[in-house]
N, C-alpha and C positions, 0 to 999 in steps of 0.2 A: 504494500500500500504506500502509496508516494504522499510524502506531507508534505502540505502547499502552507507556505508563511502567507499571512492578510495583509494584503497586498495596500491598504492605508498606513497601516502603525508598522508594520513588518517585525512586530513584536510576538504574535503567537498564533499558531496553526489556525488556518483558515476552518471555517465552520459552513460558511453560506458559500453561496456563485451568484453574483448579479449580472444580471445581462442588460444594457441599455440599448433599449433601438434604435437601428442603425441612424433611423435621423435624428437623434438627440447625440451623436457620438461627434466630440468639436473635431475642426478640422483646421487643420495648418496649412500656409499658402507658400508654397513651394513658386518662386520665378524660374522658370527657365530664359531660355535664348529670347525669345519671340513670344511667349507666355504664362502665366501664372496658372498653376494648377492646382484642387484640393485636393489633401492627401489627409485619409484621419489622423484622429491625434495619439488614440489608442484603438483596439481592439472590441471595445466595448464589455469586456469580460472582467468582474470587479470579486477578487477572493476579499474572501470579509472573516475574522475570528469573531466572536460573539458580540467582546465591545463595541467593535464598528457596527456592526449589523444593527447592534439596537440604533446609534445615531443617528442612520442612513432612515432603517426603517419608521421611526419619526421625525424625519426627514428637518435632523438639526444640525445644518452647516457649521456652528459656530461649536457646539458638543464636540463635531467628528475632528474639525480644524485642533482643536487646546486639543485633545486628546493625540492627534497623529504628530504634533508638534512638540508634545511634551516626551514623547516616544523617541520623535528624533532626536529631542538633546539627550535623552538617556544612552542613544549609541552616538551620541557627541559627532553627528552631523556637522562638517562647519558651514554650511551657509544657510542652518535653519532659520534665524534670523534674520534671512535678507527679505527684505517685503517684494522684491521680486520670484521667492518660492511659496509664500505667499498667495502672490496672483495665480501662482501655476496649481497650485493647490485648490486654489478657488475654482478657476479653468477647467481642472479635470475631475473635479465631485463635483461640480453642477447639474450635470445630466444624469445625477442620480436622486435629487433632490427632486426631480417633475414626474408625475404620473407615468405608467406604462415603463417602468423597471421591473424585470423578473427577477424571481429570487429561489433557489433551488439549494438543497441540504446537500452538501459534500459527502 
């Protein structure tokens, strides 16, 4: 049996799977030569240990943020303080915060 780390805090075995629909899944903008193309940001697949799942599942951005944030300085992350990971955290738990996220037992 392969154990999956929760892919928010990366602090303790995942429990849930959430999957975000494809059209909620953000997208980055790649230029090329001649144009700019979308390319997702992830995969849409969100391993979750308990802690998370409850946040997610009461759908409390600012619970899941302190929580995955207080995680990374326990494994002394250095730029968890930078307010541009921050944003990026904000960016990619979004689209689990709106309706029509599934959610399935590992």
């Amino acid at each position: 049996m392969t154990v999956t780390t929760c892919d928010f805090c990366a602090f303790r075995s995942a429990t849930f799977l959430y999957t975000v629909p494809e059209e909620n899944i953000p997208l980055l903008v790649a230029e090329g030569q001649s144009s700019a193309i979308a390319l997702p940001a992830d995969d849409g697949l969100w391993a979750a240990c308990v802690i998370c799942a409850d946040f997610v599942d009461r759908r409390d951005m600012a619970g899941l943020l302190t929580h995955v944030l207080a995680s990374a300085r326990d494994r002394r992350v250095a730029f968890v303080d930078d307010p541009l990971y921050l944003g990026l955290l904000i960016g990619k738990f979004a689209p689990l915060m709106i309706e029509g996220v599934g959610k399935v037992q590992l």
